[in-house]
C-alpha positions in Angstrom: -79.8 16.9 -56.0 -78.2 18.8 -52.9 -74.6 20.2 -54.1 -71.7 19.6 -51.9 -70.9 23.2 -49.5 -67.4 23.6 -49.5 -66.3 24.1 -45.4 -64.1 27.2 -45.2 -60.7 27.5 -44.9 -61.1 29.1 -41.7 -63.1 26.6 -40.2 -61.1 23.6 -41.3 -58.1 25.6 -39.8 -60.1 26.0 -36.4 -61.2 22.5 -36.5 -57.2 21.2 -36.8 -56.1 23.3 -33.9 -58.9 22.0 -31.8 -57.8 18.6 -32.5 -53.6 19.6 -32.2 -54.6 21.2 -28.9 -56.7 18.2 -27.8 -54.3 15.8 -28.9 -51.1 17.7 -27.0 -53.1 18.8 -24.3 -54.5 15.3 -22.7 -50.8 13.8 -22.0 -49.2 17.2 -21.0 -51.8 17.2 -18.5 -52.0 13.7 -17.6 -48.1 14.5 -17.2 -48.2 17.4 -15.2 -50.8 15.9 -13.0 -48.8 12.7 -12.4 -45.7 14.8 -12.1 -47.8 16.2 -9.1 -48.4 13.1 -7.6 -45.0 11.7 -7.4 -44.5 14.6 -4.5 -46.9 12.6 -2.6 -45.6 9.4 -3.2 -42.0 10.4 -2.3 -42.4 10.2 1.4 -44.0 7.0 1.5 -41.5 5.3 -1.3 -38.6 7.0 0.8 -39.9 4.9 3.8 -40.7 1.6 2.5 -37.3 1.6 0.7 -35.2 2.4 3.7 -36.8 -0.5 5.6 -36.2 -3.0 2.9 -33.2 -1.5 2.8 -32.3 -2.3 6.3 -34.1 -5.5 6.4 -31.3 -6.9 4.4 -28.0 -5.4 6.0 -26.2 -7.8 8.9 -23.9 -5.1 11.2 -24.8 -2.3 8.8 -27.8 -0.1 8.3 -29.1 3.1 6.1 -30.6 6.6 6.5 -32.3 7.9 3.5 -33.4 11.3 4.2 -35.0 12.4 0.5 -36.5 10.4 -2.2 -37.6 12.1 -5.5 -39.7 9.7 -8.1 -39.5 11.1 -11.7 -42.7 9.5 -13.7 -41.9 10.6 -16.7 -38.0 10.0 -17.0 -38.9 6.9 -14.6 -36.1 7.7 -13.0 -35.2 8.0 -9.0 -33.3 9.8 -7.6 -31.9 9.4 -3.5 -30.9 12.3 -1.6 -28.1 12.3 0.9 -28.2 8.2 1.1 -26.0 7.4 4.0 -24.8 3.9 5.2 -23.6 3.2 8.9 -21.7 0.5 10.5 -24.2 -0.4 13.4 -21.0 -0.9 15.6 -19.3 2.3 14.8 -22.3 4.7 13.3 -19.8 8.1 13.3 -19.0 9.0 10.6 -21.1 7.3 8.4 -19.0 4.8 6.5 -20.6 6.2 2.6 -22.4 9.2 1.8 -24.3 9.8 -1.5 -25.5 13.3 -1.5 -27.2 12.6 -5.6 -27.7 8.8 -6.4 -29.7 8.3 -9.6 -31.1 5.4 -10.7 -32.6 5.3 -14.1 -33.4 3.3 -17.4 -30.2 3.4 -20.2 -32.5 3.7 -23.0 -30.3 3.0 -25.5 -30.3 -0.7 -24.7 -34.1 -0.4 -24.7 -33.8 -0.7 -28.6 -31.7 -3.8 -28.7 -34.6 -5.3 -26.0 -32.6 -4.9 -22.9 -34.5 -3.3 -19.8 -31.5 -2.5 -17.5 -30.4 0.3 -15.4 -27.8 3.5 -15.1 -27.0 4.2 -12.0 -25.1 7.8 -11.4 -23.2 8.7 -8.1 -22.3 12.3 -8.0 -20.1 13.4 -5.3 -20.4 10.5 -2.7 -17.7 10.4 0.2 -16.5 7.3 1.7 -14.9 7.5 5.3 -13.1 4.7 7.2 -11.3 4.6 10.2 -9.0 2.1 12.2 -12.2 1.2 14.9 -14.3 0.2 12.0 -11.8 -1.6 10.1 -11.1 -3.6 13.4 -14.7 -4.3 13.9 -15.3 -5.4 10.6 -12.4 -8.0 11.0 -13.7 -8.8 14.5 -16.9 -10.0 12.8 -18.4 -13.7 12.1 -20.5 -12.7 9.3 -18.3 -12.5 6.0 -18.5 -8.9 4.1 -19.8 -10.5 1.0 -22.6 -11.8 3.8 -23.7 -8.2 4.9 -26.9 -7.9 2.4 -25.1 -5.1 0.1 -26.7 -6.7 -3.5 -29.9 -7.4 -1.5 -29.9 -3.7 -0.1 -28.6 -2.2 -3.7 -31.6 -4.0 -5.6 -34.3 -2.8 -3.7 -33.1 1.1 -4.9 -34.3 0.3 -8.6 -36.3 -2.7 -10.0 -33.9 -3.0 -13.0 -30.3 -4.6 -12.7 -27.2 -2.1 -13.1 -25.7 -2.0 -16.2 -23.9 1.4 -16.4 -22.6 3.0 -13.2 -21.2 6.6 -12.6 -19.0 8.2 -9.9 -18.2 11.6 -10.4 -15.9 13.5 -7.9 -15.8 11.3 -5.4 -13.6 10.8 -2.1 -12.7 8.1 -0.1 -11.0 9.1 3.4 -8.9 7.0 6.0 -8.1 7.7 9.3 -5.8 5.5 11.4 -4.5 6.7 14.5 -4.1 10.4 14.1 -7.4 12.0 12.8 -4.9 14.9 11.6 -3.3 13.0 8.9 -6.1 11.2 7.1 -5.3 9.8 3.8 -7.3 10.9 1.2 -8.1 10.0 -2.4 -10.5 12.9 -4.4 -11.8 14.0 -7.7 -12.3 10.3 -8.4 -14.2 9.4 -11.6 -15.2 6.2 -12.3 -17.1 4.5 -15.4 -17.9 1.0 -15.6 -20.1 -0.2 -18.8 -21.8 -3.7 -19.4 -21.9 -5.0 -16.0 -24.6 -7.6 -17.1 -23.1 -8.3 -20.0 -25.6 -8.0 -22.2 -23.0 -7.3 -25.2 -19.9 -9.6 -25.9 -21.1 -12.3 -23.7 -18.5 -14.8 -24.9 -15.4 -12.7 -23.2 -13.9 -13.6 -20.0 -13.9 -9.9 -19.5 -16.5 -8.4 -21.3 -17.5 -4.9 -19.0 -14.7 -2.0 -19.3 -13.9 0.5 -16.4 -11.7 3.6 -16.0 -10.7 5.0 -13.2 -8.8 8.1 -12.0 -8.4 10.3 -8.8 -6.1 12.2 -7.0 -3.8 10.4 -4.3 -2.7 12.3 -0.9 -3.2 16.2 -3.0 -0.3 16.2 -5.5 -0.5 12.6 -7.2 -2.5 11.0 -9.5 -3.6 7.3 -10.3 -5.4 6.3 -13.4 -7.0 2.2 -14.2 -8.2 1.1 -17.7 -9.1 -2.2 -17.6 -11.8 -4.9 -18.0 -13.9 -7.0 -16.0 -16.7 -9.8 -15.5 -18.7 -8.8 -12.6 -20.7 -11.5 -12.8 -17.9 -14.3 -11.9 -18.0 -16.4 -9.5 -17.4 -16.2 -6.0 -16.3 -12.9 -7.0 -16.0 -10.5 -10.1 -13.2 -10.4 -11.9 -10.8 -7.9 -12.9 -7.9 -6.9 -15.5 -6.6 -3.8 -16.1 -3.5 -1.1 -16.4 -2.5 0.9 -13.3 -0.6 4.2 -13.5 0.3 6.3 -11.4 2.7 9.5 -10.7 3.9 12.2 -8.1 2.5 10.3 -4.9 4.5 11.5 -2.0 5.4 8.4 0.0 5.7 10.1 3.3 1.7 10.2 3.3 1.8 6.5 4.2 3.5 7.5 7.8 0.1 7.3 9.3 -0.2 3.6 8.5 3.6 2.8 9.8 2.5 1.3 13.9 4.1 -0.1 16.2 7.1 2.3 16.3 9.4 0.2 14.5 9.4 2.4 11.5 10.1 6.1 10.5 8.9 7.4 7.2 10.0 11.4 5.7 10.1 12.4 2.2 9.5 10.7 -1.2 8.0 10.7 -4.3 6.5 7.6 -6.1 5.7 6.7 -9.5 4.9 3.3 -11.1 3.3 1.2 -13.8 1.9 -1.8 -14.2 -0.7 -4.4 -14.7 -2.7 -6.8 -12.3 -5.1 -9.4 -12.4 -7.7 -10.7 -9.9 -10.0 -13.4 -10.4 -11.2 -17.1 -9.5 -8.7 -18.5 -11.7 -6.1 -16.2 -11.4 -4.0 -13.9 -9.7 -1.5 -11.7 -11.6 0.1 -8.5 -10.0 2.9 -7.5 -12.7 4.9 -4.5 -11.8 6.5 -3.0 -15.1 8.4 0.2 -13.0 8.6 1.7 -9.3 10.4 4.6 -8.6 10.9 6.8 -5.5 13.1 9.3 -5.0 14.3 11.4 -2.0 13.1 8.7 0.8 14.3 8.3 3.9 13.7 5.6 6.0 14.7 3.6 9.4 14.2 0.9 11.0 13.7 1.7 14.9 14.6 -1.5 16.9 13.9 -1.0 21.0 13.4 -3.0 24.0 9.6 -2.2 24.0 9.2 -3.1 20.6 10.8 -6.2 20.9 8.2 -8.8 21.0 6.3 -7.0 18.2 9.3 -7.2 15.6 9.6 -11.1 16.3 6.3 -11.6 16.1 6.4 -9.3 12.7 9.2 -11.3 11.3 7.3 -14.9 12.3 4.3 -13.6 10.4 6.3 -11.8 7.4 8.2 -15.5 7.0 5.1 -17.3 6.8 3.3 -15.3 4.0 6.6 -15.4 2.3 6.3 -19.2 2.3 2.8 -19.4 1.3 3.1 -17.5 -1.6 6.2 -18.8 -2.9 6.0 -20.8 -6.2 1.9 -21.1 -5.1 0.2 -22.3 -8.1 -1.9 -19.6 -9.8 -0.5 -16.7 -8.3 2.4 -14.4 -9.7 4.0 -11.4 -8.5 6.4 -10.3 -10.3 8.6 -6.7 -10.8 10.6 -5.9 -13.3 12.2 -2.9 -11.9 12.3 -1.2 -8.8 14.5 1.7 -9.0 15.2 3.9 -5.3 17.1 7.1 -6.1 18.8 9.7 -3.3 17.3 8.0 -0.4 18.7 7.6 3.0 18.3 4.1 4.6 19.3 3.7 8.6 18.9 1.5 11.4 18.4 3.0 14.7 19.3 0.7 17.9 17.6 2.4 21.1 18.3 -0.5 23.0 22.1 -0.4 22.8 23.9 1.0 25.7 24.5 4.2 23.6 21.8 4.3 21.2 23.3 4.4 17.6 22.0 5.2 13.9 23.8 3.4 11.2 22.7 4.5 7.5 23.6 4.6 4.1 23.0 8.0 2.3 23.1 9.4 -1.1 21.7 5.8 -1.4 20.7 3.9 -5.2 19.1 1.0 -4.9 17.8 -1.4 -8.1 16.1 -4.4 -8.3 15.1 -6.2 -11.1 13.3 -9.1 -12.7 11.9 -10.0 -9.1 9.0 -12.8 -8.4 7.9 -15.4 -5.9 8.1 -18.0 -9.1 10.9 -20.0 -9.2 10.2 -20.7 -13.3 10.9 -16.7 -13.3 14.5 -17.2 -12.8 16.6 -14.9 -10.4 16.7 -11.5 -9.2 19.3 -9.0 -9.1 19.5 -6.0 -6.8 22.2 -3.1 -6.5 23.0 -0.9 -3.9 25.4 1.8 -4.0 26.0 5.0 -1.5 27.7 6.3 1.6 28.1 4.2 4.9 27.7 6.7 7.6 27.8 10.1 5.2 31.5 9.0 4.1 32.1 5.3 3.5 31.6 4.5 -0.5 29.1 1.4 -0.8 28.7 -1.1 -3.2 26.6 -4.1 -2.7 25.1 -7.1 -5.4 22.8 -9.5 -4.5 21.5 -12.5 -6.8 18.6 -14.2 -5.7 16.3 -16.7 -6.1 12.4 -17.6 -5.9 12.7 -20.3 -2.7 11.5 -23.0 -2.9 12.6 -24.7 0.3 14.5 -21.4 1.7 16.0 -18.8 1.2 18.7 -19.0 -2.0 20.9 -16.3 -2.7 24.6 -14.5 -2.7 25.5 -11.3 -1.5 28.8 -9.1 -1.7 29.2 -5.8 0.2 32.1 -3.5 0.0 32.5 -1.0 2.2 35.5 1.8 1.9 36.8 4.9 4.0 34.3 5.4 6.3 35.3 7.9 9.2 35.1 5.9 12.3 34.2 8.8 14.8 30.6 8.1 13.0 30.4 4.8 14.6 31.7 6.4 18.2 28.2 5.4 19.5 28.5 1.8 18.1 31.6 1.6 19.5 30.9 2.4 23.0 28.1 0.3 23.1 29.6 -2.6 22.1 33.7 -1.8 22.6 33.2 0.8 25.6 35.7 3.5 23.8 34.9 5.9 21.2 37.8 7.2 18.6 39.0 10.5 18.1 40.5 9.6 14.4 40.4 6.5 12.2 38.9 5.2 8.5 36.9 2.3 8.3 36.6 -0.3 5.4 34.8 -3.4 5.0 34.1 -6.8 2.7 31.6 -9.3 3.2 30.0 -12.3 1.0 27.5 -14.4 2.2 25.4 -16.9 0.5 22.1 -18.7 1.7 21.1 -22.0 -0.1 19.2 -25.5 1.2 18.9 -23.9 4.6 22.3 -23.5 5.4 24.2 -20.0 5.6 28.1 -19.6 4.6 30.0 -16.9 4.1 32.3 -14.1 5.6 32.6 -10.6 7.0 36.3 -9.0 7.2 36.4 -5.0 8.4 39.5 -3.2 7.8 40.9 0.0 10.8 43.5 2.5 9.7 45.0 5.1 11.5 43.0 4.9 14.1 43.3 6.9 17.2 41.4 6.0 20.6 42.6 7.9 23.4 42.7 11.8 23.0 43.8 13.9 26.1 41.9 16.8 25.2 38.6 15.0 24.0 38.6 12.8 27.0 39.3 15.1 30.1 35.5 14.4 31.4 36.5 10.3 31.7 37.4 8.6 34.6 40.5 7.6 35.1 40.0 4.0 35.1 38.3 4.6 31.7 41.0 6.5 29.9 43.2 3.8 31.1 41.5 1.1 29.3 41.1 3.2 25.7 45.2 3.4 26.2 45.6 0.1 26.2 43.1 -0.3 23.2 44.8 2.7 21.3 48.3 0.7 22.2 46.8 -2.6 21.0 46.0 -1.2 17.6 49.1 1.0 17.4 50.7 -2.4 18.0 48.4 -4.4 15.3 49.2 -1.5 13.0 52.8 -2.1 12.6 53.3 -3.6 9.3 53.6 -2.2 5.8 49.6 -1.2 5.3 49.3 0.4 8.6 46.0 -1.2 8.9 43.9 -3.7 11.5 42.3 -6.2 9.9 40.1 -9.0 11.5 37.7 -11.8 9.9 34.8 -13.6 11.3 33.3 -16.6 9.3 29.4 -17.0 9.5 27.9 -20.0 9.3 24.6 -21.6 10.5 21.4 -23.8 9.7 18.5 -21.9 9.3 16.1 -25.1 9.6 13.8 -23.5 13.0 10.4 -23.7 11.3 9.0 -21.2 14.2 11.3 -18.6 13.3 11.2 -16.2 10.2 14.3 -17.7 8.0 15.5 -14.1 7.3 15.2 -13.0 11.4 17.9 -16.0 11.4 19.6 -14.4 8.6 19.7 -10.9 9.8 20.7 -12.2 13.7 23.8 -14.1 12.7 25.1 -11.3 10.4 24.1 -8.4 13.3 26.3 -10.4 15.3 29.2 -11.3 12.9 29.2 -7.3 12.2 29.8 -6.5 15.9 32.2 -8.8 16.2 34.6 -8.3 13.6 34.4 -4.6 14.0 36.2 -4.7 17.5 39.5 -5.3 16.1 40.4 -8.3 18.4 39.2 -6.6 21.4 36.9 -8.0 24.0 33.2 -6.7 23.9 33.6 -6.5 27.8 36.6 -7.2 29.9 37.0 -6.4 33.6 38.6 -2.7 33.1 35.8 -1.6 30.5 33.2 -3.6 32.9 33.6 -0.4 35.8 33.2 2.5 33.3 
């Protein structure tokens, strides 16, 4: 009977490492050799993607330049993506130097096959001529192809998406002063909901970027992408040190100047099918200032302005399913001014040093009222302090308003007064008290302006004026010398307002701000004609 030969120890060693090294070796080759191949297939994958690509955009059409097909990873991964508005190709509206699409394997295990998709610093540029094309077109955004175009990139459905350092950029009319948002970082998980399907919002997102260089935004919220006609979307908005005078590029049509300011707020907001919530917990700014630049050229586009600001201001009042609501708006140290350049003698009136507060504000009537406050100097001198109390409309307008006005020095309404009274003042204090109140279309109220000591005819000031001229500011002088005579020393002169604001064609507040524009310039010639036949040849 053959007896069993034990195999050496050596030779069972050498027979396992043959094996190990057959057994690693196959798929590390098979690897490397498909790893090989993807090179080849990159161009022609680049290519039939970009014309699938295109074959779904309307108006809008990409440039993929690089494509790079990881077998192993199964992972792709786009180089320098770009997507063009076919009507305004320069600049290219997005750019995605690194877009990778891969599978998130960790859902693999709970037997979902769905994507990650990873967008490292992509730009997004926008200017006023592609804004106004877009607008200008038939087809619907939501119409342009975008899912179509996004699905053909990767054959699994996004469930993860990542921005890192991104920009967007907008440029209105001055390619100097773009607006820019950078370092943005976005994260949105369970965009197919694959977990928590029950929730109305089941996907989370964060966002946060820098706004204009020195301020900073951050979202937290949650969403259902998958809604229907749109995604919806719930979250928390922050945001801190945004200088306001960035926005002056987006101020047209002249009517407005913008310098200074710094902006912080918080808040919560709501968009969806069902619902539309914007909820303004705090705004701040501090340091504006502001005016409001009224001139003959401009004055067909302010009416037109004030038609269209009175419509939406209607629609959205009390409209079911929508709220907008602030609880506090808080102004500090801002200057507020009109500026008239199509008076005779243009003039600037303004309020500095101005605090302004509003609170519990909303276009829902079941919100209850608002409250403002407004406190400063009238013309750099005059101490202001105004209330107003008003109310969500729901036919009009509905509110009450009391202004007092003290000690202003008049020579910094000169320029009002010539335009309007033809004769400036060389000394004088100037004091004011108005109510008004607006309810069921109607407007009632008052506005009584106080004079004292004032002096209109000054030899030395006035040596450049012609005779006739210097004549007529003596008689006014010796009118309000004579008015003066009594205990106070003071001129004092009322004008009632009163009105309908039922024009349905006109903004309601236009009618407002007309019939106290006009009450203003009449009481604050203190009994004098706005023209008479001596001012008439100056």
């Amino acid at each position: 009977m053959a007896q069993n030969k034990k195999v050496p120890s050596w030779l069972e060693h050498l027979k396992g490492s043959r094996a190990l090294r057959w057994g690693l070796g196959v798929p590390v080759t098979l690897a490397l050799l498909l790893y090989l191949a993807s090179f080849f297939l990159d161009e022609p994958l680049r290519a039939i993607m970009e014309k699938r690509m295109n074959s779904h955009l309307v108006g809008y059409s990409v440039r993929l330049p690089g494509l790079h097909l990881n077998p192993i990873g199964l992972s792709l991964t786009l180089k320098g993506l770009a997507v063009l508005q076919q009507a305004h190709p320069d600049p290219p509206i997005v750019r995605f130097p690194v877009l990778t699409a891969s599978i998130l394997w960790r859902e693999v295990f709970s037997g979902k096959l769905v994507a990650v998709f990873e967008l490292d610093s992509p730009s997004v540029n926008i200017n006023l001529q592609q804004l106004h094309s877009e607008a200008a077109s038939k087809v619907p955004l939501k119409e342009h192809g975008w899912q179509q175009a996004v699905e053909e990139i990767y054959p699994l459905k996004i469930n993860t998406l990542k921005v890192r350092d991104a920009s967007v950029t907008y440029i209105n009319h001055d390619p100097s002063r773009p607006l820019v948002l950078n370092h943005l970082n976005l994260q949105a998980t369970n965009i197919r909901n694959i977990h928590l399907p029950g929730q109305v919002y089941p996907s989370s997102f964060h966002l946060d970027t820098a706004i204009f260089g020195s301020g900073h935004g951050t979202v937290d919220g949650t969403a259902n992408f998958l809604d229907e006609p749109y995604p919806g979307l719930k979250g928390r908005v922050q945001l801190a040190g945004v200088p306001v005078d960035k926005l002056k590029p987006l101020i047209t049509g002249g009517t407005f100047t913008l310098q200074g300011g710094v902006l912080g707020a918080s808040g919560s907001a709501e968009y969806a099918p069902k619902v539309k919530v914007a909820h303004l917990e705090k705004l701040t700014v501090q340091g504006m200032r502001v005016d409001y630049i009224h001139a003959k050229s401009t004055a067909v586009v302010e009416k037109k302005r004030a038609v269209a600001a009175g419509k939406t201001a209607k629609k959205i009042a009390n409209e079911p399913g929508l709220l907008v609501r602030a609880d506090l708006v808080s102004l500090t140290g801002c200057n507020f001014g009109l500026v008239n350049n199509a008076a005779p003698k243009p003039y600037r009136l303004f309020i500095s040093d101005a605090d302004f507060e509003l609170k519990n504000f909303s276009n829902q009537f079941s919100q209850g009222s608002a409250q403002a406050r407004l406190t400063g100097k009238f013309m750099g001198s005059g101490t202001t302090a105004a209330t107003m109390n008003f109310r969500p409309p729901k036919a009009g307008p509905d509110l009450d308003l009391q202004l007092k006005v003290e000690n202003t020095q008049m020579t910094a309404l000169n320029n009002l007064l010539l335009s309007y009274g033809h004769f400036d003042v060389s000394a004088g204090v100037f004091s004011l008290v108005t109510e008004l109140h607006i309810k069921n279309d109607t407007i009632s109220g008052y506005i009584k302006p106080f004079f004292k000591d004032m002096q209109v005819y000054d030899a030395r000031k006035d040596q450049g004026k012609t005779l006739v001229h210097k004549a007529y500011e003596l008689l006014v002088g010796g009118a309000a010398r004579l008015l003066q005579n009594r205990p106070r020393q003071e001129v004092a002169t009322k004008v009632d307002i009163r009105g309908s604001l039922s024009k349905p064609q006109t903004s309601r507040w236009q009618i407002v701000g007309e019939l106290f524009r006009n009450a203003f310039f009449r009481a604050i010639l203190p009994g004098f004609e706005k023209k008479s036949a001596v001012a008439g040849k100056h």
